[in-house]
C-alpha positions in Angstrom: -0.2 -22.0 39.6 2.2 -25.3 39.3 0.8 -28.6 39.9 2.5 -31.9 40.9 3.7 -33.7 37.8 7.5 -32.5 38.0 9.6 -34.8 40.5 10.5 -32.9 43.1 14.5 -32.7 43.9 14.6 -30.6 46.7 11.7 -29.4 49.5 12.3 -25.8 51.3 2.5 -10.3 39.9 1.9 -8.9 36.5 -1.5 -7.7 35.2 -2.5 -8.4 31.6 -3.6 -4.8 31.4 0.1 -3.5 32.1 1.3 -4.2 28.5 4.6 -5.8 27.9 6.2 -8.3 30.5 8.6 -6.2 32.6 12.6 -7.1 32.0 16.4 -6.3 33.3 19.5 -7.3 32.6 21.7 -7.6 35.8 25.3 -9.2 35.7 27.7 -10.8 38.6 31.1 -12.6 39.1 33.1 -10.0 37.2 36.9 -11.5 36.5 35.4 -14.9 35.2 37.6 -16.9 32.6 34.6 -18.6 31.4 31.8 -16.7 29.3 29.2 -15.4 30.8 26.0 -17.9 31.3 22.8 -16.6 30.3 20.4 -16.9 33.2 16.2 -16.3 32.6 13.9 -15.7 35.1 10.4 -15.8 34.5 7.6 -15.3 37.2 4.2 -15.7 36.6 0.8 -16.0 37.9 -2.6 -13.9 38.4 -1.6 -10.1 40.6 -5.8 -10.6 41.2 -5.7 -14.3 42.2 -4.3 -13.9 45.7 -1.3 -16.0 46.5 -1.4 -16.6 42.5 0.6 -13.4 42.0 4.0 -14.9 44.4 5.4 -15.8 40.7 5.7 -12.0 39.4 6.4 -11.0 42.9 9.1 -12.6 43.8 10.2 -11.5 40.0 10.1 -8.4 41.0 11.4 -8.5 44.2 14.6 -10.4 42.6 15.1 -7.6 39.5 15.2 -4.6 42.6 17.9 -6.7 44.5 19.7 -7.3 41.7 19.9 -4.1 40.2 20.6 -2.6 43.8 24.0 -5.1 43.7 24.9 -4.0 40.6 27.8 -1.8 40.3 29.5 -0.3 37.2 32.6 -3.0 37.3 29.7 -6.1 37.5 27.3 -5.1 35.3 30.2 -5.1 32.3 31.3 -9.1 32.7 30.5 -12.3 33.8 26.8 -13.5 34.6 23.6 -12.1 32.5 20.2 -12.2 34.0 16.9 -11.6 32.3 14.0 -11.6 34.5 10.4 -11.1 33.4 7.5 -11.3 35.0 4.1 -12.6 33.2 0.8 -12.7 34.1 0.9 -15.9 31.4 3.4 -17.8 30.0 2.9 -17.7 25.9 4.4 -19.2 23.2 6.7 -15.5 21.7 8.9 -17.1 25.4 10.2 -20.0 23.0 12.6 -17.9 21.1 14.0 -16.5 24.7 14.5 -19.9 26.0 16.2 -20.5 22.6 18.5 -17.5 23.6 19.9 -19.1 27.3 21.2 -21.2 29.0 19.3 -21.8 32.2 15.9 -20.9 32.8 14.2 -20.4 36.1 10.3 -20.7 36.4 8.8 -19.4 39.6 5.2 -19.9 40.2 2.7 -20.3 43.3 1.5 -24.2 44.0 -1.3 -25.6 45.0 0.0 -28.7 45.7 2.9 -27.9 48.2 1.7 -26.3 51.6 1.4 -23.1 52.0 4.7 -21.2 53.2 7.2 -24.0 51.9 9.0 -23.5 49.2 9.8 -26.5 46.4 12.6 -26.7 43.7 12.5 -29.2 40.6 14.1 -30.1 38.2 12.2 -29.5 34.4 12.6 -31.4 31.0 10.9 -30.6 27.5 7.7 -32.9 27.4 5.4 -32.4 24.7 2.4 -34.0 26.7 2.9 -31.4 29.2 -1.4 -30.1 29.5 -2.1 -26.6 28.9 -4.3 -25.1 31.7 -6.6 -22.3 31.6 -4.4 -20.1 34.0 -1.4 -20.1 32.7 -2.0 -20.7 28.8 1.2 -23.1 28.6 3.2 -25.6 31.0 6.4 -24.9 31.2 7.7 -28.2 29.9 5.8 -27.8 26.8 7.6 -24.7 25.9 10.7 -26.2 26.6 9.5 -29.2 23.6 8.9 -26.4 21.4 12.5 -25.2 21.7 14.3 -28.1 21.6 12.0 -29.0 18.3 12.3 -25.5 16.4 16.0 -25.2 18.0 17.4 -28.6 18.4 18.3 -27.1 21.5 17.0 -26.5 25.2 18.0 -24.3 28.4 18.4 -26.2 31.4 15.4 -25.2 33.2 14.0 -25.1 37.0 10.9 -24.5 38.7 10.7 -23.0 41.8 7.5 -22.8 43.4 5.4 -21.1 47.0 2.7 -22.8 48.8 0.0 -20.6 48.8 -3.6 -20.8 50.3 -5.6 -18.2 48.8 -6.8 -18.0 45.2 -9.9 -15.8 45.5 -10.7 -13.8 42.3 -10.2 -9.7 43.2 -7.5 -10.5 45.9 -4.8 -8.5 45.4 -2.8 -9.3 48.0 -0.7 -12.6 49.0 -1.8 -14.2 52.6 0.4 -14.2 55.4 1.4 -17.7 55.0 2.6 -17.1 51.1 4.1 -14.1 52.1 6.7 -16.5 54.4 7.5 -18.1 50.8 8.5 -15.0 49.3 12.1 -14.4 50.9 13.0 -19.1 50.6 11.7 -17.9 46.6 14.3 -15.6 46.1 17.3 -17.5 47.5 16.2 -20.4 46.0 16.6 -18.8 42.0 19.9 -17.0 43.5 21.3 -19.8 44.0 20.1 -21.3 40.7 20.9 -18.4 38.7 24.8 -18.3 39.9 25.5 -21.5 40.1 28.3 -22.8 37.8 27.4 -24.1 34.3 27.4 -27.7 33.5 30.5 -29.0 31.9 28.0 -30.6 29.0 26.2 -27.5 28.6 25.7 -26.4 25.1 25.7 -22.7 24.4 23.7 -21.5 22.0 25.1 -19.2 19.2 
């Protein structure tokens, strides 16, 4: 679950026992001049921490209404979108980040209340703590790219307030649950919004 150290810019589950992170490729904007930008998703958090698992959830929730929009004419131009969801983030994600543009984190918070729904902005920072729950902060993955690639995405977090973090939960509380459908337009907008003009692809 995220914590407070990111400045905030704007206010509004996968179990290690399921094997590989789950991913899909969906696409949008077909007819664009520009190349397609390469868009990650990547929720994560505990599916038996309570309001822990809103980060793979709302993952999910984003891959089924993504691929439900797609249509044989979109899914051959324009945007590509990788999501995954994670019950951790580890460090095999630096060599996707090196393979983006823009990467969206989504995680549950602990610090925002519960139901409300934060965006910020992320940089690489190598002092970035690992914690216990999620193996590695976001930010220090990001470092590790931009020192093994000379390069990093332009990254976001986008995190729900939960209130329930009981071990054996399986299910989000009512007031997380509010967070959920903020969550997903929140990355949509992230994911489709237009590329920077200084924005360096990567080969």
């Amino acid at each position: 679950m995220s914590g407070g150290r990111a400045a905030v810019e704007s206010a509004q589950a996968q179990d290690p026992g399921r094997g590989e992170p789950s991913r899909s490729f969906a696409a949008a904007t077909a007819g664009s001049e520009s190349p397609p930008l390469r868009a990650l998703v990547i929720g994560y958090g505990s599916p038996i921490r309570g309001d822990d698992a809103l980060g793979p959830l709302v993952a999910d929730r984003l891959q089924e209404r993504l691929s439900a929009q797609s249509t044989a004419e979109t899914e051959t131009a324009a945007e590509a979108i990788e999501i995954q969801a994670r019950h951790i983030l580890t460090a095999e994600l630096v060599d996707d980040l090196a393979r983006t543009e823009r990467v969206v984190f989504i995680d549950a918070a602990v610090d925002t209340p519960p139901g409300e729904v934060r965006r910020q902005r992320l940089t690489p920072d190598r002092s970035a703590l690992s914690t216990m729950a999620h193996f590695h902060d976001p930010r220090e993955l990001l470092a590790w790219c931009e020192a093994l690639y000379q390069r990093a995405p332009e990254a976001w977090l986008v995190s729900g307030g939960g209130s329930d973090w009981g071990y054996a939960c399986y299910t989000l509380s009512d007031r997380a649950q509010q967070a959920v459908e903020p969550m997903i337009t929140e990355v949509m907008s992230l994911i489709h919004a237009p590329r920077p003009g200084n924005t360096k692809r990567c080969g």
